[in-house]
N, C-alpha and C positions, 0 to 999 in steps of 0.2 A: 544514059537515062535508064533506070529502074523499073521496068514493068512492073514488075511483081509488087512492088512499095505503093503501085495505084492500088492495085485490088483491094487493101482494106478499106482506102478513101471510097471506092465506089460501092463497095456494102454500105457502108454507113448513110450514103448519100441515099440510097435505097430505104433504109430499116429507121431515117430521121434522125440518127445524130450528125449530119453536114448534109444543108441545102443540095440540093442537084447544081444551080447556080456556082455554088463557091465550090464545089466538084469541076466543073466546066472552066471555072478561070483559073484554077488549081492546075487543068490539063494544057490552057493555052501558054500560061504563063510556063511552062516546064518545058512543052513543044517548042517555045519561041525562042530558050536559051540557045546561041550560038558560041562558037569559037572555035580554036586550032582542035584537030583532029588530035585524040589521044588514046590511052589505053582502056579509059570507060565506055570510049566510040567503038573502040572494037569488040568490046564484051559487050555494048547495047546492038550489036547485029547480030551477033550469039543469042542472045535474051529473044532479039525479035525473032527467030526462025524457031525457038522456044516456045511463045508465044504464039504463033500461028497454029501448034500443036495442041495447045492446052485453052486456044479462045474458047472453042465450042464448050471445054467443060467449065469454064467460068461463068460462061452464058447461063451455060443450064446450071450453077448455081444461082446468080441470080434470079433465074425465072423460078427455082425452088421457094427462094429466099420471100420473094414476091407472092408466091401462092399460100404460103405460109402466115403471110402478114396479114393478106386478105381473110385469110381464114380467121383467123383470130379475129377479126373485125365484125366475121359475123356470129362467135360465139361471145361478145363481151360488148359492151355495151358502155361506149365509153365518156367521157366530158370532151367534146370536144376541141371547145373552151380552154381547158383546160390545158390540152393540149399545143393548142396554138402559143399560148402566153412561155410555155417552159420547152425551146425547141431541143434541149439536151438532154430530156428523160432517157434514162434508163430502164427505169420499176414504173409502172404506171398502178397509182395506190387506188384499190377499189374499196368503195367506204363500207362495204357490205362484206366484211373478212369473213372467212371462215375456214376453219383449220384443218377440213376436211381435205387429203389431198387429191383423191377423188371428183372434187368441186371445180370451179372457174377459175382458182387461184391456181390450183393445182396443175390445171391446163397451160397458164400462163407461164409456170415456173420449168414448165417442160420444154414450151415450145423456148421460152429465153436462154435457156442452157444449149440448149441447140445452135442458137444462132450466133453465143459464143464460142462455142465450140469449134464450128467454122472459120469464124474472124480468128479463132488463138492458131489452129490450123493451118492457115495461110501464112502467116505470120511469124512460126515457126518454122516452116520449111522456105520463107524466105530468108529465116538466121541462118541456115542453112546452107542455103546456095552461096550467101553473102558472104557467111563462113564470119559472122556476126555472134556475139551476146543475144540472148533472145529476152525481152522487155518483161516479167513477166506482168507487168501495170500498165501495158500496153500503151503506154507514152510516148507511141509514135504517132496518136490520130485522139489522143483526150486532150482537152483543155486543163491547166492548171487545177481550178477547182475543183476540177472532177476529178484528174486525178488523186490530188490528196485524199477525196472523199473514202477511196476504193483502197489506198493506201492504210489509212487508218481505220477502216473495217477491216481490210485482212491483218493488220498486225492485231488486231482484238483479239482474234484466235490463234492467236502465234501462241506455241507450246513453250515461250519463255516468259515468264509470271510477270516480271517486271518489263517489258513489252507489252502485254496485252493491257498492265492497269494505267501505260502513258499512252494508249494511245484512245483507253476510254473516258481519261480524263482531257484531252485535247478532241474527244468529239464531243464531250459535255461544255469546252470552254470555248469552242469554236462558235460564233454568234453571228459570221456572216451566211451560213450557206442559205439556201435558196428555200423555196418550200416543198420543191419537191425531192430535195436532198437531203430534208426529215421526216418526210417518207418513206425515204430509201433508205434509209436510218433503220427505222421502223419495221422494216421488211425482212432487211438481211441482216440483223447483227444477231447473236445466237440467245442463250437462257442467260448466260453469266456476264455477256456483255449488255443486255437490259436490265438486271437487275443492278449491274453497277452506276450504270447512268441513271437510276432512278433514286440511286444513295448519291448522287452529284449535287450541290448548290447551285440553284438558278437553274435549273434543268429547262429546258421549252420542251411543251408537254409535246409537243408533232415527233418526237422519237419516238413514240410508243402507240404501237397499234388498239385501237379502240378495243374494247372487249368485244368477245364474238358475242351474237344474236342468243338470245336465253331463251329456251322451249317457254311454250305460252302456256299461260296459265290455266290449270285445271277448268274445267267450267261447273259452277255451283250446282251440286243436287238440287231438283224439283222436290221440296220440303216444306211443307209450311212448319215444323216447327223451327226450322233453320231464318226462314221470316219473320216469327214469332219473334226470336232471339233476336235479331236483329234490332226489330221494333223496341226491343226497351233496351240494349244497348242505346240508343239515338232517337228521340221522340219527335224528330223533325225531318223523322227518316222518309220521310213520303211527301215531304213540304219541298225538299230538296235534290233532284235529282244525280247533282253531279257529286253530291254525299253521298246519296245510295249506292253510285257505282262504284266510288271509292273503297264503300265498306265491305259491297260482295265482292271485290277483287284482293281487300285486308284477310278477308273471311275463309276464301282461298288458300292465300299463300300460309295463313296460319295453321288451316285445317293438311298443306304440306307439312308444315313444317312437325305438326302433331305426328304425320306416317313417317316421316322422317327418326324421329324419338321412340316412334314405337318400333321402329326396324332397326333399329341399334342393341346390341348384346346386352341384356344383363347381369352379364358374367362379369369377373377380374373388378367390379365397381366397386370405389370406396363406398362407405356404407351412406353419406351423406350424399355424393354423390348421385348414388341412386335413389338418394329418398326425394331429393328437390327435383330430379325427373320424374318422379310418377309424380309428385306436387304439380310440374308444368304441365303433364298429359291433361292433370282434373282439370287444374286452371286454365288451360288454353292460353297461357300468355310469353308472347313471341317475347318478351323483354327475361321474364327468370330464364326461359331455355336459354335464350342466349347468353347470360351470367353463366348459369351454373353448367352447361354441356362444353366439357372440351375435351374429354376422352374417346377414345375409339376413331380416332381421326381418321383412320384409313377405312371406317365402315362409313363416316359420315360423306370422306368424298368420293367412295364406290359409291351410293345411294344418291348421288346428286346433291351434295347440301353447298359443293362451291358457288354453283351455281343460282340455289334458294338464298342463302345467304346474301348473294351480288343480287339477286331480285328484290328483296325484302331491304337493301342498303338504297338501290335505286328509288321505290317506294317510298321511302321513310327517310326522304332528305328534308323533313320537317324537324328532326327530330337526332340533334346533335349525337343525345343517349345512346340512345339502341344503334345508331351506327357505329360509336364509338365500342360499343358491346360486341358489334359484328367483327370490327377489323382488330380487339382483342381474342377473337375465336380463331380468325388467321393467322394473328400472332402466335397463336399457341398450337396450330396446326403447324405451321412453320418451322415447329423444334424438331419434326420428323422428317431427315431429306429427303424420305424415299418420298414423299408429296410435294415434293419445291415443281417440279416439270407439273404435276396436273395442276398446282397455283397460279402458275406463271400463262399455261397456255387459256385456264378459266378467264385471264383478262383482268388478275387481282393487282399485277404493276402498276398500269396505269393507275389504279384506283387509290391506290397506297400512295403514289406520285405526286396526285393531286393534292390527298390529302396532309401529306409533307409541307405544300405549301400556304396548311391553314394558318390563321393567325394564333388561333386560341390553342396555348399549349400544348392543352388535354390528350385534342385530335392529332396535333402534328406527332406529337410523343407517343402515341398508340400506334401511328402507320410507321413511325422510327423503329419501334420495336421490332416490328414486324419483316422491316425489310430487312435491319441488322441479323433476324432471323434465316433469314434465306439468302444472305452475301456470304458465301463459306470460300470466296474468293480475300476478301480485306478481313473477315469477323473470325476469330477464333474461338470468341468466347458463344455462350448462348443464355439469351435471355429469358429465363424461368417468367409465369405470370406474376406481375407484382414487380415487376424487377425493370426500371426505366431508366436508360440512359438520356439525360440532358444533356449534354454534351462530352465530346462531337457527335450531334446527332445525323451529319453527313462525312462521307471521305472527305478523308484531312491527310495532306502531307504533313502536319505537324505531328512532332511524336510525343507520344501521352508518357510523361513521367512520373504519376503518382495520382491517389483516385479518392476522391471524397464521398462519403456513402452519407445520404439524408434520413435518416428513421423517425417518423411520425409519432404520434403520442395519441392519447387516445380521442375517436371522433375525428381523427385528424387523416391526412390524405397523402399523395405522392406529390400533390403540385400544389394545392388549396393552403397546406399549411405553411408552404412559404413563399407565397405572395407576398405583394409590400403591403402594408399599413396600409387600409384607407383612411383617405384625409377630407374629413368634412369641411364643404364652403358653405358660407351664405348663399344661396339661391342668386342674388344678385352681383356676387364677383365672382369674376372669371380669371381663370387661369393666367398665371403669367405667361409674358412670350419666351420662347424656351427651357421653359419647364422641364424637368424629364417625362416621358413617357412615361404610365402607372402600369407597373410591371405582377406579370400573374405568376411567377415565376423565378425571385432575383438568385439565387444558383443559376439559371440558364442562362439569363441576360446579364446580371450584375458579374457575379463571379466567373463565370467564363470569360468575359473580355477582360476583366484583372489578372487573371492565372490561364489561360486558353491553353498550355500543356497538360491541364487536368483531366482528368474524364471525373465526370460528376454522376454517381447516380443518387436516383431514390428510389426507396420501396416501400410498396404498400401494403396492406394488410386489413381485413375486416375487425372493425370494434363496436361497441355497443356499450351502454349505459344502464341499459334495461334488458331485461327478457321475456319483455312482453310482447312482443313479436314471434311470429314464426320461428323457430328453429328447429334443427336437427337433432333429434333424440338422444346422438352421442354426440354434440360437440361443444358439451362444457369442459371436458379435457383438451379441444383443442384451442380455445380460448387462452388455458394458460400460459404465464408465462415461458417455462421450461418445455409445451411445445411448440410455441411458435419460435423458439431459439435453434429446436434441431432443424424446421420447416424452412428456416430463412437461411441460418448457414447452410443448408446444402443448396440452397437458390444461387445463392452470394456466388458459390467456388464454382459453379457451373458460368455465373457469371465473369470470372476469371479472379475475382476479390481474392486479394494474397497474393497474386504474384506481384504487385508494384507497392510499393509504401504507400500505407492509408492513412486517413484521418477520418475518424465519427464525427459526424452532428447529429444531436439525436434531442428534441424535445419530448419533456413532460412523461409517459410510459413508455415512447421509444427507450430514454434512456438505461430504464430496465434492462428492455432487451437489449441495448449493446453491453452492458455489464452480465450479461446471463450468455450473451453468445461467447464473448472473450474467456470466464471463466469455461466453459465447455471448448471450447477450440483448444485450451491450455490442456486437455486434458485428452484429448483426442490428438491421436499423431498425423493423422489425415487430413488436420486442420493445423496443423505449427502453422504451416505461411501466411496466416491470418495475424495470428499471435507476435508471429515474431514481426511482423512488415508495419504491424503498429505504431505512427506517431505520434498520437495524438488524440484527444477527445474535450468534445466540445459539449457541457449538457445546458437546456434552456430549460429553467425549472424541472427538474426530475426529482420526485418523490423521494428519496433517496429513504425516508424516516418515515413515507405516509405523506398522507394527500385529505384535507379536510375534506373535501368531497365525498371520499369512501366513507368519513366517519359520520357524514349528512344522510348518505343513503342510506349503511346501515340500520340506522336511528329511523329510519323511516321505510324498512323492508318490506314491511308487508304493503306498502302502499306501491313503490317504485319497484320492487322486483329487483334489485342491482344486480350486475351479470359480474362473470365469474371474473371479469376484468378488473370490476371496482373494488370488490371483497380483498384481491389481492393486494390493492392500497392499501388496506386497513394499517393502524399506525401498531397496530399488534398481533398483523401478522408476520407468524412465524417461517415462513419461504420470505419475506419481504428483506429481514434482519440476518437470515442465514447468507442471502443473496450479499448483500452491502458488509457482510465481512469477507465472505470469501472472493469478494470484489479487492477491497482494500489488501488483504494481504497478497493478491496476482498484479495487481498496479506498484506496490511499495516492488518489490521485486522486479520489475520490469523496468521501471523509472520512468516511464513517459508522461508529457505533461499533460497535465487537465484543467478546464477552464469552464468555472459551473456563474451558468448570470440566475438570479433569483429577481422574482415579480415583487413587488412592494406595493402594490395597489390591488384591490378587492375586483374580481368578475363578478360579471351582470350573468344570475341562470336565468334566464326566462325572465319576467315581470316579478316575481317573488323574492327572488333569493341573491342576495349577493354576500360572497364571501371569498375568504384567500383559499384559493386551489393548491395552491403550492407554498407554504409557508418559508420565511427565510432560512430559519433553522431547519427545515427537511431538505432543502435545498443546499444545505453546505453538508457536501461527500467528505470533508475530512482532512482531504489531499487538495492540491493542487489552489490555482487562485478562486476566491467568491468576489462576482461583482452586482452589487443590488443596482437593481434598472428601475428606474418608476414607470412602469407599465405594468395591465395585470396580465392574465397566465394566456390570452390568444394574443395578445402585440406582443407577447417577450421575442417570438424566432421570426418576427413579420417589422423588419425597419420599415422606419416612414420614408427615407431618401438614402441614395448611396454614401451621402458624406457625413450619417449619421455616427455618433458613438458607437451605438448595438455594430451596425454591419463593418465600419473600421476594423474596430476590435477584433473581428470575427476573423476578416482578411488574414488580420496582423500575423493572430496565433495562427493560421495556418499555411501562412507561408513564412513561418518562422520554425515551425515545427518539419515542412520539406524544405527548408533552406536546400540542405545540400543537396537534393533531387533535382530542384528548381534551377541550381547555379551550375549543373551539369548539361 
């Protein structure tokens, strides 16, 4: 018999992972083995005279071991509950985190190391004696489960790349452990192995530690003009109590996030930039900062803003907007790693985690961004603002062989514009059974499970019809088209656009700008792999000749203001014509094929006005096929169903155009 093989058993039985009981029948049942006298009989009399030497100091570590537990008992304050239900905890998860190591966790993480320290201790010095392999997974006294658990945590951090992403993807696919074993999850996996489980499908949210506790909020100056305000903000302001709290706690976190904006540099700021900031200081409105601020990142999270930001998202879970506003302020904080550790420890995982598994595109594609941002373990590329991948918007073993980019037109969006058709019912019939789902998005749903080796993005960009709104003193030059062509290709190559063979889709003034990027890439050596990696191009009514619209507003400028967008439609302007030859002669040259659908039915503007946006003849580039669609100019890139004509077709050419990516 083995003395030394008890001593881990009788820790344990001490410290809760093995009953005292199953210790006790563990020691009769080992005592009771008989038989012929052998060479382990004689080495267990050796052991035992061993033993009589080293009882007292195993005593006094248990009795250490014992004082130790107790004490911790009375610094922590535990579920005890809790504890009953799970008798193989290891981490005992305290819901009140704090990252401070100085705190109660801190205490907790010191004394645990200790007490493995110990157990590893014994255990190797009885490899030792045994003249034994020593376990380093201590899989002489864990159970199965547990052990794996401890197994694929320490391969997480294993210093071989492709070990650490199997075994966070087998702690992402794993679905039986227990609940206090996504806890322990929670606890001990590091920055990179959270952030990868948070880019995992079907993630359970108990891997990820709650965000720490957020300082409380300012308390409102004694002001009656600040009451004042108040009162004609909300005229019911005194009728309603749990409104009024509401709004001096809004009042608050606004009147932060105002010292916030004013404690930021005004230095290095584009000029717009700076000017929609002091715009937000006058206006006090927590929604423009949130748009327009995403510079100085490293001043904003010295200054507390991870934090205001997580306050003001918690707050304002009313209100899809501004959150979605928030977690593209992350995203774009995210492009900077020296801030990924103060992201990560702020408590933004989880939140991004969550929001991953919203339904509605918008949100999930916003916290996608964001986390692809700060994955520099799977992500090579980075994602500039404006710049969203639809898919794979999680870790995928599938490997992407060629990349579809969506470019909006004008008024139009990254996700809005290619939604499916809505399809009007009578009030009184109801949907068939098994219908498709009404998709907000068919690039993410539709074409992704057709071609799922794809990476899909889109990108989006500010338009306008008017200029009768707010803007920024210089930026009718950034409206045009030649600069949002240098603004996007360098978004695109940061996003990794070039290195795989592409294919465009680009409605209505999108397609401008992929005819304006291509010519300029051709002309830039720092852009060939754009150029050259070119498939293909798909356009959904694009002006090619002019857009009756521009020659509506014109005719009517002084009333409508058209912005610098629509002038460039004009059917005689000269950038428009210069554009669409030095298109045609970089296409005839290249030989790639082009596939232009044109509207044939008149838009509805408003109650007034209806007319053809995109005529058939501006609409045929010249090159390549024309197919006239009977829809007007917002159904042409929005099918009503997947088995449709329009989206067919669309498939066809582009998986005809990567053929040979695809069948690789």
């Amino acid at each position: 018999m083995k003395f030394l093989q008890w001593a881990p058993r009788a820790i344990l039985a001490i410290t809760g992972r093995m009953s005292l009981a199953a210790y006790c029948v563990f020691c009769c049942r080992r005592i009771g083995t008989s038989g012929p006298t052998t060479k382990s009989d004689l080495l267990w009399k050796n052991i035992r005279k061993i033993s009589k030497l080293t009882g007292s100091l195993i005593l006094g570590g248990f009795v250490f071991i014992t004082y130790e537990v107790l004490a911790l008992k009375k610094l922590l304050t535990l579920d005890t509950q809790a504890v009953q239900q799970e008798k193989l905890k290891s981490y005992i998860y305290i819901n009140t985190v704090s990252l401070d190591p100085s705190e109660c966790q801190g205490i907790t993480c010191k004394a645990r190391k200790e007490l493995h320290k110990v157990v590893r201790k014994i255990l190797e010095t009885e490899a030792k004696i045994l003249r034994r392999p020593f376990d380093e997974y201590f899989s002489t006294f864990t159970e199965d489960h547990e052990r794996a658990l401890w197994v694929l945590l320490k391969r997480s951090q294993s210093e071989d790349r492709i070990v650490r992403l199997q075994a966070v993807q087998q702690l992402a696919e794993n679905g039986h452990w227990h609940d206090y074993q996504y806890r322990t999850i929670a606890q001990a996996c590091d920055q990179r192995t959270v952030i990868g489980l948070a880019r995992s499908k079907d993630i359970d949210l108990r891997v990820f530690l709650p965000p720490p506790p957020l300082p409380k909020v300012k308390d409102v100056p004694n002001d009656f003009s600040i009451w004042n305000e108040l009162i004609q903000r909300k005229k019911t302001f005194f009728q309603h109590r749990q409104k009024k709290l509401l709004l001096l706690k809004d009042y608050a976190i606004e009147d932060e996030l105002r010292l916030l904006l004013v404690s930021l540099p005004q230095t290095d700021l584009e000029q717009c930039v700076q000017y929609f900031t002091s715009l937000a200081l006058r206006e006090s409105s927590q929604t423009l900062a949130a748009q327009r601020v995403s510079t100085h990142c490293d001043k904003i999270e010295a200054n507390g803003g991870l934090q205001l930001l997580q306050r003001i998202y918690q707050l304002r879970n009313d209100s899809a907007k501004i959150q979605r506003n928030i977690i593209r302020i992350i995203g774009n904080m995210a492009l900077d790693e020296r801030l990924h550790s103060s992201i990560v420890r702020a408590g933004w995982v989880s939140i991004l985690a969550e929001a991953m598994k919203s339904p509605h595109v918008i949100q999930s594609s916003h916290a996608s961004r964001a986390l692809a941002n700060l994955d520099r373990e799977t992500v090579q590329e980075k994602y500039p603002d404006g710049v969203y991948v639809l898919h794979p918007q999680y870790r995928s073993s599938q490997p992407i062989k060629a990349d579809v980019l969506f470019i909006h037109g004008l008024l139009g969006a990254a996700f809005k514009t290619w939604r499916q058709q809505d399809i009007k019912r009578p009030l009184d019939v109801k949907a068939f059974e098994g219908e498709e789902v009404y998709s907000e998005c068919w690039p993410k749903t539709w074409l992704a499970s057709d071609c799922p080796s794809l990476r899909i993005v889109s990108v989006e960009y500010d338009t306008h019809l008017s200029d009768w709104k707010t803007k920024c003193p210089i930026e009718d030059h950034r409206k045009s088209i030649a600069y949002r062509s240098n603004e996007l290709l360098n978004k695109l190559r940061a996003a990794g656009v070039g290195d795989r063979p592409l294919v465009w889709v680009s409605h209505s003034m999108g397609g401008l700008l992929v005819k304006k990027m291509l010519v300029d890439a051709s002309k830039n050596p720092e852009m060939d792999k754009i150029v050259n990696n070119t498939r293909g191009i798909i356009f959904y009514s694009v002006p090619h000749h002019g857009s009756q619209l521009a020659e509506y507003s014109m005719n009517a400028r002084y009333l409508l203001f058209p912005s610098v967008e629509v002038k460039e439609l004009s059917t005689d302007s000269p950038a428009l014509k210069e554009l669409n030859d030095d298109f045609l002669s970089f296409a005839k040259d290249k030989k790639f094929p082009v596939l232009s659908f044109a509207e044939t039915l008149p838009t509805h503007i408003g109650s007034m006005i209806k007319l053809h946006v995109v005529p058939v003849d501006s609409a045929n580039l010249g090159i390549g096929d024309l197919i006239p669609v009977e829809v007007n100019h917002l159904n042409i890139c929005k099918p009503k169903k997947k088995d449709t004509f329009l989206y067919q077709c669309t498939v066809k050419f582009i998986q005809d155009a990567l053929a040979r990516e695809l069948r690789s």
